[in-house]
MARLO-748567 format. One line per field, with one value per residue (C-alpha): residue number from 1; residue in one letter; x, z, y. Coordinates in steps of 0.2 Angstrom, whole numbers, padded with zeros to 4 digits. Layout:
N
num <- c(NUM; ...) .
residuo <- c(A; ...) .
x <- c(X; ...) .
z <- c(Z; ...) .
y <- c(Y; ...) .
This chain:
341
num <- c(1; 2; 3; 4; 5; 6; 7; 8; 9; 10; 11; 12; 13; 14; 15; 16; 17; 18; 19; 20; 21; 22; 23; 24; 25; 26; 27; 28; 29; 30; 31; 32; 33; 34; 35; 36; 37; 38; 39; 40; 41; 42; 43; 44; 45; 46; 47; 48; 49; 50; 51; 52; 53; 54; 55; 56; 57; 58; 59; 60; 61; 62; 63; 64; 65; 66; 67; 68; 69; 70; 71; 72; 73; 74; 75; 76; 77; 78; 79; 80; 81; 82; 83; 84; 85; 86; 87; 88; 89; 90; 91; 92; 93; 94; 95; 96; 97; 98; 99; 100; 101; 102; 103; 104; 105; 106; 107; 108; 109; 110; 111; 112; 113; 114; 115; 116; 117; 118; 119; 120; 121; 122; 123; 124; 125; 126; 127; 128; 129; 130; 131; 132; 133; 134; 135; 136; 137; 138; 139; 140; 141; 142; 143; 144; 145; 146; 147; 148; 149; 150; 151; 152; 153; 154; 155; 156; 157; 158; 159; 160; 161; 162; 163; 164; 165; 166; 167; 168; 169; 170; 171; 172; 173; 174; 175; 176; 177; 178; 179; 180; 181; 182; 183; 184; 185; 186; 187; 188; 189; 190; 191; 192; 193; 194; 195; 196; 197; 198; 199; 200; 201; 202; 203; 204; 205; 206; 207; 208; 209; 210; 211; 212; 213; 214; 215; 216; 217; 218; 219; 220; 221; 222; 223; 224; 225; 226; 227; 228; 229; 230; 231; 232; 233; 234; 235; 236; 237; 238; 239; 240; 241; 242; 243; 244; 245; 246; 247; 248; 249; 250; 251; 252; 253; 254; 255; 256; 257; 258; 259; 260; 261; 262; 263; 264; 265; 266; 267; 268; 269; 270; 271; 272; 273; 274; 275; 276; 277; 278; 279; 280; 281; 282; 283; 284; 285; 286; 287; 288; 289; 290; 291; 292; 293; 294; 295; 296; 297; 298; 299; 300; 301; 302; 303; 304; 305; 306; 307; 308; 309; 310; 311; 312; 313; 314; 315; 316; 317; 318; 319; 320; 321; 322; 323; 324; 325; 326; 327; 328; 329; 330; 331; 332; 333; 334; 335; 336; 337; 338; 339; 340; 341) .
residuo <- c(X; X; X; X; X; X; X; X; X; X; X; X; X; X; X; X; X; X; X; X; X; X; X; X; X; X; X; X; X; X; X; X; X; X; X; X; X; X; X; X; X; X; X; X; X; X; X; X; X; X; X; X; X; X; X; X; X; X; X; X; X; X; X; X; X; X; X; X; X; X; X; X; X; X; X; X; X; X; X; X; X; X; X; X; X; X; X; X; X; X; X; X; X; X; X; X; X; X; X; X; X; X; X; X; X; X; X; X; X; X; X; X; X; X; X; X; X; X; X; X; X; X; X; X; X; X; X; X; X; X; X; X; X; X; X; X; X; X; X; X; X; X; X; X; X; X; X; X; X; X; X; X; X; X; X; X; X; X; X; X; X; X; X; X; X; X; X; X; X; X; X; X; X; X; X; X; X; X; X; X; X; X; X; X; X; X; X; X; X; X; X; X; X; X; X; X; X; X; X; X; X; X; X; X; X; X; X; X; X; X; X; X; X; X; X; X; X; X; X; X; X; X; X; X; X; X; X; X; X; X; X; X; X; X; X; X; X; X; X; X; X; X; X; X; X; X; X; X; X; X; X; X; X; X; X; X; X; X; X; X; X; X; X; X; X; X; X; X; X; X; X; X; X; X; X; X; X; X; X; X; X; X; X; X; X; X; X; X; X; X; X; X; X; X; X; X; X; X; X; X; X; X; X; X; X; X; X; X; X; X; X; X; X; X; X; X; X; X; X; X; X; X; X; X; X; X; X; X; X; X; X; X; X; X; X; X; X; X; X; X; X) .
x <- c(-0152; -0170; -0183; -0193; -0177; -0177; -0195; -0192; -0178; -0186; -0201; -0190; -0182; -0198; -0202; -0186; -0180; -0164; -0148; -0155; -0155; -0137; -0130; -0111; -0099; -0091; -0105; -0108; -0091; -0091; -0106; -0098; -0083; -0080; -0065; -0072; -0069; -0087; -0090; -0106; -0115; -0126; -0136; -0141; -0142; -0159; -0155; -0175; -0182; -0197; -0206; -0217; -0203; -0200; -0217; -0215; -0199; -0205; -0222; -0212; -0199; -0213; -0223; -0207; -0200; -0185; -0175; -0171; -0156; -0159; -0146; -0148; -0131; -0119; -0105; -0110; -0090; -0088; -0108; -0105; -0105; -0116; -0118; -0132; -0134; -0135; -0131; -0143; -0151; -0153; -0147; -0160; -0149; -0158; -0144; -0156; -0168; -0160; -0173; -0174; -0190; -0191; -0182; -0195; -0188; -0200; -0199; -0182; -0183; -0179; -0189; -0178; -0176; -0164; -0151; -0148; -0131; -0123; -0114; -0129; -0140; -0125; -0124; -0140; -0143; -0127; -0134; -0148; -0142; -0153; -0153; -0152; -0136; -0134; -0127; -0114; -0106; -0089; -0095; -0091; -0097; -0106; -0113; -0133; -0142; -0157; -0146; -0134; -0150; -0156; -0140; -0141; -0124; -0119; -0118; -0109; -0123; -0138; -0139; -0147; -0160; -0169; -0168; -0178; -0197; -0212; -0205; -0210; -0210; -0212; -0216; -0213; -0231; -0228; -0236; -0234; -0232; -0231; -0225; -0230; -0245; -0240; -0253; -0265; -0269; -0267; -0256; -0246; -0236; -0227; -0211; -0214; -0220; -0214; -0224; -0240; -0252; -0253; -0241; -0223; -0216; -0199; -0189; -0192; -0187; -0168; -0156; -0170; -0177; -0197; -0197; -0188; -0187; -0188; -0190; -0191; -0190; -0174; -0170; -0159; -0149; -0152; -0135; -0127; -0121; -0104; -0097; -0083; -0068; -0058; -0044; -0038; -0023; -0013; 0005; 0002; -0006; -0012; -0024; -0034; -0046; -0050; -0051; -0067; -0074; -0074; -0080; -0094; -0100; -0098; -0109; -0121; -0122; -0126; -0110; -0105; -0119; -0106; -0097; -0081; -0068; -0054; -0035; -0020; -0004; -0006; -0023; -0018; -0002; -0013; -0024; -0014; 0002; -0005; -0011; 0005; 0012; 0002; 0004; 0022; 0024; 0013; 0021; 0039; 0036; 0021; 0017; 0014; 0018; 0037; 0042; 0057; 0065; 0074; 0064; 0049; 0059; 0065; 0044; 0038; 0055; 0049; 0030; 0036; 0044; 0031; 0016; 0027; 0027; 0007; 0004; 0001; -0001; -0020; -0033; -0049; -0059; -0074; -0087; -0095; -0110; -0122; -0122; -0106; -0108; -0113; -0099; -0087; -0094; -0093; -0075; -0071; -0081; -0071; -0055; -0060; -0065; -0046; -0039; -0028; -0024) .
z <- c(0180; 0184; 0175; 0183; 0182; 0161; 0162; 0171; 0157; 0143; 0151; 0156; 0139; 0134; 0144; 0141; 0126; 0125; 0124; 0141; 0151; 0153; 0155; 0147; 0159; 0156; 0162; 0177; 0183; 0182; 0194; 0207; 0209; 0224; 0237; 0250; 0251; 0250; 0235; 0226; 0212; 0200; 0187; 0177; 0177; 0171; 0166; 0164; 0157; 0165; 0180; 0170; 0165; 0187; 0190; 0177; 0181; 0199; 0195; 0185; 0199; 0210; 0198; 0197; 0213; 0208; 0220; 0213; 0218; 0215; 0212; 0205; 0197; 0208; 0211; 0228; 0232; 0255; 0257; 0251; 0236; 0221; 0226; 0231; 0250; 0244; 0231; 0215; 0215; 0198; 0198; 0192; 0188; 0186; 0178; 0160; 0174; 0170; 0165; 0176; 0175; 0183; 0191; 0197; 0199; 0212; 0226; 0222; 0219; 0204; 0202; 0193; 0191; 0202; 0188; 0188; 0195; 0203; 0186; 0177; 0187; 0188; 0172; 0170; 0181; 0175; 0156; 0161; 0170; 0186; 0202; 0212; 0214; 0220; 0235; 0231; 0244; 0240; 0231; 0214; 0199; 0192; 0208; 0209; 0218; 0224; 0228; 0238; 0248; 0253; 0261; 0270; 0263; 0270; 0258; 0262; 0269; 0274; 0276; 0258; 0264; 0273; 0256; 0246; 0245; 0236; 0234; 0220; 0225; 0216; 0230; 0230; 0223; 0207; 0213; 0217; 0231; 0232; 0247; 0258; 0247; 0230; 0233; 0226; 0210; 0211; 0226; 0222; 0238; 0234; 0234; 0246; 0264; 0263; 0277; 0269; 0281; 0288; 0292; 0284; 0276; 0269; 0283; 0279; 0261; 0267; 0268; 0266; 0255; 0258; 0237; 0224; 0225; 0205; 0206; 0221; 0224; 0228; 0237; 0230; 0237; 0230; 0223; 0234; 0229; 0235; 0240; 0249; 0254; 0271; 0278; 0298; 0304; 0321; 0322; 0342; 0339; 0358; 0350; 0341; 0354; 0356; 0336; 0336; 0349; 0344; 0326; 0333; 0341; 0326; 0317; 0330; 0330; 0311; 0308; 0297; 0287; 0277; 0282; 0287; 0281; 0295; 0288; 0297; 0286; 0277; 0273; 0264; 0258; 0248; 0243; 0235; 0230; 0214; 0213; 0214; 0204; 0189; 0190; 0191; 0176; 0165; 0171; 0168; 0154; 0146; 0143; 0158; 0140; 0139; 0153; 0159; 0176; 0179; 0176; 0186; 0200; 0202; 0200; 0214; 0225; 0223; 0225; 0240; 0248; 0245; 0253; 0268; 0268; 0267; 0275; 0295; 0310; 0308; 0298; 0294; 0277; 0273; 0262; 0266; 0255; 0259; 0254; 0256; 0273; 0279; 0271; 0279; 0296; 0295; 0291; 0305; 0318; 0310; 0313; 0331; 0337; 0331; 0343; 0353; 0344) .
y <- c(0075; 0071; 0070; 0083; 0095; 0092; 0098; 0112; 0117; 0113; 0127; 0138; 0138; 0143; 0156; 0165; 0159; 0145; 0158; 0161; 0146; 0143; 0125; 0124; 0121; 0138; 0150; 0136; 0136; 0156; 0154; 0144; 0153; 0163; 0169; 0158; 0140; 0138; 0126; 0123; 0114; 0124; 0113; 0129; 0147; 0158; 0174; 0185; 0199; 0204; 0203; 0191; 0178; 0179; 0174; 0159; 0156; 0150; 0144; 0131; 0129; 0125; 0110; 0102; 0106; 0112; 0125; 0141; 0153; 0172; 0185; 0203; 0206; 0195; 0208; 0214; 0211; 0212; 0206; 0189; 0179; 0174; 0156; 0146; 0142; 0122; 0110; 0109; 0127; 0134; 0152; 0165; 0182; 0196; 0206; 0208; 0216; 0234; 0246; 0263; 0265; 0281; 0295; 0309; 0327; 0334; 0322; 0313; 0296; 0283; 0267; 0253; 0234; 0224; 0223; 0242; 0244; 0258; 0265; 0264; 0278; 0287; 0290; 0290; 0304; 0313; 0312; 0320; 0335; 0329; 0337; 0325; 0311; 0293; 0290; 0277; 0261; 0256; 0240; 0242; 0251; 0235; 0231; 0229; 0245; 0234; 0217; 0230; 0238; 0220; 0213; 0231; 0239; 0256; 0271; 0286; 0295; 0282; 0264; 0261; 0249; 0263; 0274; 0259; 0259; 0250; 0235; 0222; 0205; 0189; 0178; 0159; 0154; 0166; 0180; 0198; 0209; 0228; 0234; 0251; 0262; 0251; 0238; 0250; 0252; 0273; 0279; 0294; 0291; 0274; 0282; 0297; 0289; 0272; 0263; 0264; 0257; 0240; 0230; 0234; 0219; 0226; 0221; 0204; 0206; 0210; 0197; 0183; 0169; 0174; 0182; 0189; 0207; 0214; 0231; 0246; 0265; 0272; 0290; 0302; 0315; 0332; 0340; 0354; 0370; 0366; 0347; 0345; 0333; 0334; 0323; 0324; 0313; 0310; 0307; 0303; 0285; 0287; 0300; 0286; 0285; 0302; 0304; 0292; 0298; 0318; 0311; 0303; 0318; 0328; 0315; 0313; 0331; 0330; 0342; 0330; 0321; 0310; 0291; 0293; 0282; 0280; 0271; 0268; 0268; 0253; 0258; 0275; 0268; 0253; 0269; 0281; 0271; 0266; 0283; 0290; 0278; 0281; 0301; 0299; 0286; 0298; 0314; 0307; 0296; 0303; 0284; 0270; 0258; 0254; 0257; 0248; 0237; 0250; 0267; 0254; 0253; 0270; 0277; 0264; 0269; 0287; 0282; 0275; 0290; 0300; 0289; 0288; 0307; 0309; 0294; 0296; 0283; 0285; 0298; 0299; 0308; 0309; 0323; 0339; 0350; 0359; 0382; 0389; 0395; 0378; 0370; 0384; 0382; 0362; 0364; 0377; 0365; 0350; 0361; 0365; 0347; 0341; 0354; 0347; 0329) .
């Protein structure tokens, strides 16, 4: 340990108090464990408040050059890990970050810290009967919103990196930058018209070391008066191509506004099995406690033969909403484009 690094802790204990500056080996080896084969060294871990403690945080990386590591929740699970990219980096978690600072009714968009994770605005959203909903990504209920939208992860209706706006940035000299209309002092369209004027700098923010994003505006998707699940499958695996191709078209056509999740077999099997599993132990035993080698083997037999019922060569699902009659003719164009295959 140098001595310019025992400065930089003893400030930074200072700045956000000492049960926040983590240096016991159990909270560092938690850090540098990943499912790579990557393998990396973290000294400390800085865990701040407020876009305040940020600024400090790298003002005092900075006077005793010290690198610093940011990660807003760590648990972006597929987009890479929490790691540093190098040896030595002291990790700043922005996890205590969590405050949803705003969700406005009338133009649809929530403004909230980098620690605000997917779970949280749902229920925040859900508590307080909004009409509007989060549109979710398959990384996990813990995962951070903000660190998702900056390693440019795919929701199941927009890439969420074009739904962020009015970024607020601690860049590497401590200071701050607002992106789009939000470096002036007044603007009512922060959140609404994303570009501002100027120069737009968000893209640089994404997937990049040039500041530390703490706070941003999100878009929200207003809720529909009906929502919607379909599933197609093949049992002529030479259909595959055409499958694609004739969903594509009904995306590109905006027919279907949704992702759409294609599986093969092994895919839906890994899907439902545990599913099946767990509705059958509950329905037979009333309990999934106590059940033994015997009764176990018997449910996952019979779990079995049932995903190899439902489970086709290939299949794709994906949502639909919108009124009634859109969700209606959505399906009947759906049904028409399987024609065939």
């Amino acid at each position: 340990m140098t001595e310019a690094f025992s400065k930089a802790i003893v400030r930074w204990k200072s700045i956000v108090g000492e049960d926040n500056v983590r240096e016991d080996s159990s909270t560092l080896n938690a850090y540098e464990r990943n499912a790579s084969q990557l393998e990396r060294k973290i000294p400390a871990v800085i865990l701040p408040k407020t876009t305040q403690e940020v600024q400090d945080i790298v003002r005092v990386a900075n006077e005793n050059n010290t690198p610093i590591y940011p990660i807003s929740q760590g648990k972006n699970w597929g987009m890479g890990s929490r790691v540093p990219a190098k040896d030595g980096c002291v990790v700043v978690d922005l996890g205590r970050m969590n405050q949803i600072r705003e969700v406005n009714e009338k133009h649809g968009h929530a403004i909230i810290e980098a620690g605000v994770t997917q779970q949280q605005l749902y229920e925040f959203l859900s508590k307080n009967n909004s009409k509007y909903i989060l549109g979710v990504t398959g990384s996990g209920s813990e995962s951070s919103v903000i660190g998702n939208a900056l390693e440019k992860g795919g929701e199941y209706f927009y890439c969420r990196f074009d739904r962020i706006s009015g970024l607020e940035v601690v860049l590497g000299n401590g200071n701050i930058l607002k992106t789009g209309f939000g470096h002036y002092a007044k603007a009512q369209n922060t959140h609404n018209f994303k570009y501002g004027v100027g120069p737009y700098l968000d893209g640089l923010l994404a997937q990049s070391n040039f500041g530390i994003v703490t706070s941003a505006g999100l878009s929200l998707i207003p809720k529909r008066e009906v929502h919607s699940a379909f599933k197609c499958s093949i049992y002529n695996e030479n259909n595959f191509p055409e499958l694609v191709d004739r969903f594509a078209e009904l995306r590109r056509t905006e027919i279907l506004s949704t992702a759409a999740h294609i599986a093969n077999r092994a895919r839906t099997a890994n899907v439902l099995s545990p599913a099946i599993f767990d509705y059958l132990s509950l329905s037979q035993k009333g309990s999934q406690q106590g059940i033994d080698k015997k009764s176990y083997a018997q449910l996952k037999s019979e779990a079995e033969k049932i995903v190899d019922q439902l489970a086709a060569p290939w299949s794709i699902a994906g949502g639909l909403m919108g009124t009634k009659a859109q969700v209606a003719e959505a399906q009947k164009q759906i049904q028409k484009a399987m024609n065939g295959i």
